[in-house]
DSSP file (Angstrom, degrees, kcal/mol; ACC not computed):
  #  RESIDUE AA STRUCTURE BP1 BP2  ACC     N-H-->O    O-->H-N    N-H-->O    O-->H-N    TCO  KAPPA ALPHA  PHI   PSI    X-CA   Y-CA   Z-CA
    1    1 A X              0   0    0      0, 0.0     2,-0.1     0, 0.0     0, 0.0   0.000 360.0 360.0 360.0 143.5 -118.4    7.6  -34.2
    2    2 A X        -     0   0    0      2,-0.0     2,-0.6     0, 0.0     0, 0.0  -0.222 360.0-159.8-107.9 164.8 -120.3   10.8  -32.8
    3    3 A X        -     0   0    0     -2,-0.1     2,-0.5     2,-0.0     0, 0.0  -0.892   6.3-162.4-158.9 144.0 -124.3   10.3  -33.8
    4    4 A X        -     0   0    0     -2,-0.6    -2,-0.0     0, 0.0     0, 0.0  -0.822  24.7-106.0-132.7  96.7 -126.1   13.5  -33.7
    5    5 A X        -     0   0    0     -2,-0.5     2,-0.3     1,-0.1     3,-0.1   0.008  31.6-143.5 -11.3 132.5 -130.3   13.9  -33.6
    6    6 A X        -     0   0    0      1,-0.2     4,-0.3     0, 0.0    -1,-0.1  -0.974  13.5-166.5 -98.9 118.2 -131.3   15.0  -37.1
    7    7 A X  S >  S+     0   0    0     -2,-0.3     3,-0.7     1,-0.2     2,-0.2   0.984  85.3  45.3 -95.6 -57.8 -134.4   17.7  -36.5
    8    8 A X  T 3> S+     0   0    0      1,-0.3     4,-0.5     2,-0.2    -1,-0.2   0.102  80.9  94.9 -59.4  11.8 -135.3   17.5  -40.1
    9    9 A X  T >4 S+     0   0    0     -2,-0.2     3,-1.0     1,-0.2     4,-0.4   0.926  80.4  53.2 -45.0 -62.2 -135.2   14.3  -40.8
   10   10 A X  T <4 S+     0   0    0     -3,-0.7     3,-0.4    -4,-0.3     5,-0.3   0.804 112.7  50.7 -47.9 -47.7 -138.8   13.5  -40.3
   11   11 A X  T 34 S+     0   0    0     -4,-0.2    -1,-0.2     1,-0.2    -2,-0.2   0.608 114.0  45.6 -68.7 -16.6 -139.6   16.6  -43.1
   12   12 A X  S << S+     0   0    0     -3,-1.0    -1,-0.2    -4,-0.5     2,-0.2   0.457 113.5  29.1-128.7   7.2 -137.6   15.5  -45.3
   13   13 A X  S    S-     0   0    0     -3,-0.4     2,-1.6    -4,-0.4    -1,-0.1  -0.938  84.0 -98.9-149.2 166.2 -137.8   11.6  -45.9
   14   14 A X    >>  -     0   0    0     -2,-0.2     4,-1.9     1,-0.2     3,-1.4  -0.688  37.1-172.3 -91.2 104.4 -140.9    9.2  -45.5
   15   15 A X  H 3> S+     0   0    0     -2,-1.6     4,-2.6    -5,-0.3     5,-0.2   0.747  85.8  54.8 -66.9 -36.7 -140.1    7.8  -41.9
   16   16 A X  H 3> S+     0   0    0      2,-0.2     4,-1.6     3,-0.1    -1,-0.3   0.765 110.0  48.4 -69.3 -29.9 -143.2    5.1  -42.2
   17   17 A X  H <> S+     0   0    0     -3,-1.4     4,-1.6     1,-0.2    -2,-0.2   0.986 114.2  47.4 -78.2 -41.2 -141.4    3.9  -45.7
   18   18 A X  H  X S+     0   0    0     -4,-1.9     4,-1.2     1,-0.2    -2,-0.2   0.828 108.3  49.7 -54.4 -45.1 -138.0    3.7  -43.8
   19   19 A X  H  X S+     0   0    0     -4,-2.6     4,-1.2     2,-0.2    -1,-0.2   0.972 109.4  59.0 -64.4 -46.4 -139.5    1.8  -40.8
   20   20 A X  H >X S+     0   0    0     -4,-1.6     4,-4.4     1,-0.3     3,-1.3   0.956 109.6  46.5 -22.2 -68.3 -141.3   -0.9  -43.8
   21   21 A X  H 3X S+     0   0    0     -4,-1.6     4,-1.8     1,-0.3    -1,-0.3   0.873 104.2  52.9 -72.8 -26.5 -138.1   -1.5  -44.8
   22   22 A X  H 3X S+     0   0    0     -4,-1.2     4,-1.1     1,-0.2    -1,-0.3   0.553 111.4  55.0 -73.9  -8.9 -136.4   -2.1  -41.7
   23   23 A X  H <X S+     0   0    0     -3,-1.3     4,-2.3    -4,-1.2    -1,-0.2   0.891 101.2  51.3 -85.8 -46.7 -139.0   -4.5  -41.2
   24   24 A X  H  X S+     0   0    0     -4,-4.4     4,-1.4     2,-0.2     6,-0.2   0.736 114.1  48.2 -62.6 -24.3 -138.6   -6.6  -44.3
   25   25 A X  H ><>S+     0   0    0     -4,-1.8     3,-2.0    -5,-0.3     5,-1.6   0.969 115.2  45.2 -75.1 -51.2 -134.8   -6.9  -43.3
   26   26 A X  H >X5S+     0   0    0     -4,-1.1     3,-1.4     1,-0.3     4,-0.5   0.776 110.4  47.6 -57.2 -58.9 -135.8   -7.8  -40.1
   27   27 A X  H 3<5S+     0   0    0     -4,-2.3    -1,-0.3     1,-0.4    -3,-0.2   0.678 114.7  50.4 -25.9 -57.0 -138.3  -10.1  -41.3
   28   28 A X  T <<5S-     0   0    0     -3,-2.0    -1,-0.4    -4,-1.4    -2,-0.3  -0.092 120.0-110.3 -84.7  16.0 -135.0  -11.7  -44.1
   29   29 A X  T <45 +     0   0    0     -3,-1.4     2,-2.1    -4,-0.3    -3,-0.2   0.817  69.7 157.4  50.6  26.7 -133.0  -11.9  -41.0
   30   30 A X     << +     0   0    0     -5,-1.6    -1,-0.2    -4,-0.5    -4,-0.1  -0.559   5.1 143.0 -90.7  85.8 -130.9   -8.9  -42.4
   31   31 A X        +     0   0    0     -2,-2.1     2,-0.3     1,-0.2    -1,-0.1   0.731  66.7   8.6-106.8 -13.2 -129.3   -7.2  -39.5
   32   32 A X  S >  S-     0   0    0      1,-0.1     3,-6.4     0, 0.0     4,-0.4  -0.992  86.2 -92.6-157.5 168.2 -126.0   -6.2  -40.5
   33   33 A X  G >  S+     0   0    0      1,-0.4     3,-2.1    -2,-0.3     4,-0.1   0.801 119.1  58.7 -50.7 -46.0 -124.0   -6.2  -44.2
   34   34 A X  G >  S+     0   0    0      1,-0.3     3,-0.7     2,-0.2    -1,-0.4   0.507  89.8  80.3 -91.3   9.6 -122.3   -9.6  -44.1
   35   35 A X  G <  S+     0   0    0     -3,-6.4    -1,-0.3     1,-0.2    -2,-0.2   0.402  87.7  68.8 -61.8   6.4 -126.3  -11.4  -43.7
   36   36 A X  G X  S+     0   0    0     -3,-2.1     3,-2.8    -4,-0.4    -1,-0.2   0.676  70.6 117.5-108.5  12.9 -126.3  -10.8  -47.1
   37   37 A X  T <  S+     0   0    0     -3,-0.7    -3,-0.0     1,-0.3     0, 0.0  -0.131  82.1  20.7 -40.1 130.7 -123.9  -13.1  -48.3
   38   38 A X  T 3  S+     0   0    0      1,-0.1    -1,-0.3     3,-0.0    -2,-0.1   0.419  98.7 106.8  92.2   0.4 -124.9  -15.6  -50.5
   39   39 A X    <   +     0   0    0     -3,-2.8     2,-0.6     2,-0.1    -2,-0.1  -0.155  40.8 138.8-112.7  38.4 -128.1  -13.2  -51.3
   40   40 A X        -     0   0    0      5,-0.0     2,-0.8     1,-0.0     5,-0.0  -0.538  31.1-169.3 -85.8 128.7 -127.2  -12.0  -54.9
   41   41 A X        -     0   0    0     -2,-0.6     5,-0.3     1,-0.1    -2,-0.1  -0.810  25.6 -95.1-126.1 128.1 -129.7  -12.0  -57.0
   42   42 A X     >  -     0   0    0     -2,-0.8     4,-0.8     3,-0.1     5,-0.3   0.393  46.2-100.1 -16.4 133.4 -129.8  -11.5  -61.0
   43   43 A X  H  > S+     0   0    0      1,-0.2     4,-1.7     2,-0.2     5,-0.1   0.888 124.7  52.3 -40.5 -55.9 -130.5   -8.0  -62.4
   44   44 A X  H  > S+     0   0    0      2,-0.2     4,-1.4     3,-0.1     5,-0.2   0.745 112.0  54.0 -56.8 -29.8 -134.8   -9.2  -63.0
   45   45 A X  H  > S+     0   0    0      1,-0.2     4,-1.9     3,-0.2     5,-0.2   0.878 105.0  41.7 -61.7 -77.6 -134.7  -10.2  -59.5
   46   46 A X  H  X>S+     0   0    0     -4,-0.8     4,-2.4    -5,-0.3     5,-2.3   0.659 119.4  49.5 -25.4 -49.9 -133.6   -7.4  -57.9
   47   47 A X  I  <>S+     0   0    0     -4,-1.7     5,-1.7    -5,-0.3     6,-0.4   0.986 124.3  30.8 -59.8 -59.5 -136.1   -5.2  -60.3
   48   48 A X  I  <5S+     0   0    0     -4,-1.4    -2,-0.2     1,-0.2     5,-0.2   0.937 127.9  40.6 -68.7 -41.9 -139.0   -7.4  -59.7
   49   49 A X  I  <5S+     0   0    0     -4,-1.9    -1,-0.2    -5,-0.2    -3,-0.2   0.962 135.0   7.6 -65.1 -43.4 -138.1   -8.5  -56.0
   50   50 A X  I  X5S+     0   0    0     -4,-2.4     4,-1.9    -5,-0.2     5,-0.3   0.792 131.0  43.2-118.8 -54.5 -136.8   -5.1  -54.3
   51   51 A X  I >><S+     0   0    0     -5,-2.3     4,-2.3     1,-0.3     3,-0.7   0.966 114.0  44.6 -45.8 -74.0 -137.4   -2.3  -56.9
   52   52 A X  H 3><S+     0   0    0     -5,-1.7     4,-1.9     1,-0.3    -1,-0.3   0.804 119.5  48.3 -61.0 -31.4 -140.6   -2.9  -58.1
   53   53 A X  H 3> S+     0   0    0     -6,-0.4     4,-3.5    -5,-0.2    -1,-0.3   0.901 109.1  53.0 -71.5 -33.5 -141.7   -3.6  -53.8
   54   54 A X  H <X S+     0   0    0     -4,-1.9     4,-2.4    -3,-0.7     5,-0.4   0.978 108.6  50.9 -66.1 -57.4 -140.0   -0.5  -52.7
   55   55 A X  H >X S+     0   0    0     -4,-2.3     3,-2.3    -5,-0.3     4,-1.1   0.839 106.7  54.4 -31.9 -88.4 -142.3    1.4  -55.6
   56   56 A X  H >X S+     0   0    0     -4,-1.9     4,-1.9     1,-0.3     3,-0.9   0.697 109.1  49.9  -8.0 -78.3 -145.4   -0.3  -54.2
   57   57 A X  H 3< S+     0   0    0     -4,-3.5    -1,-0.3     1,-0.2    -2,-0.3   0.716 109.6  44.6 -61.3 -18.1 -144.6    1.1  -50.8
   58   58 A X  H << S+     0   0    0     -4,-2.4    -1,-0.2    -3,-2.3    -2,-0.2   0.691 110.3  58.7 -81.6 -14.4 -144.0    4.6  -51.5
   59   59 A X  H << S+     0   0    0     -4,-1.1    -2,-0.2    -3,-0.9    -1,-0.1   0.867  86.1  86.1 -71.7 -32.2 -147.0    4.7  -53.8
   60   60 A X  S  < S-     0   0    0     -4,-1.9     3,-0.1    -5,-0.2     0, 0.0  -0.472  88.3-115.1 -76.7 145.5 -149.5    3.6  -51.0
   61   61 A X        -     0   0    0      1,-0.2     2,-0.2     2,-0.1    -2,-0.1  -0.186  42.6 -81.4 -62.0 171.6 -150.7    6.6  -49.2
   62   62 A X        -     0   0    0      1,-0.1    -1,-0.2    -4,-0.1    -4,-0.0  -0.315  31.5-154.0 -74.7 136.9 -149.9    6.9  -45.8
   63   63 A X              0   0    0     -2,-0.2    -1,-0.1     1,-0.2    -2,-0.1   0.732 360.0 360.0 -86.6 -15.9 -151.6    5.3  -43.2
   64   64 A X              0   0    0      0, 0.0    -1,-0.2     0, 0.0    -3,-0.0   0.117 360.0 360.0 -83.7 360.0 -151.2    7.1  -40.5
């Protein structure tokens, strides 16, 4: 698989929300698809665990 430098990446998605989450997998010990076995979670989890957090973080301003 080729992987090719995106220059507009950065302009065009929030790079600080995207590192957040890469922390919170890290964090869950979520490095690659099959760590999520066994981590299915009910239609009210998912809103209230992972929706509703992802919201949060794109709401707070940037910190940076």
């Amino acid at each position: 698989m080729a992987v090719e430098y995106d220059a507009d990446l950065a302009a065009e998605h929030d790079l600080a929300l995207y590192r957040e989450c890469v922390e919170w997998c890290d964090k869950a010990g979520v490095d690659r698809v099959p760590d999520l076995a066994g981590r299915v979670l009910a239609p009210d989890t998912y809103e209230r665990e992972w929706i509703d957090r992802c919201h949060r973080a794109a709401e707070r301003p940037d910190e940076g």
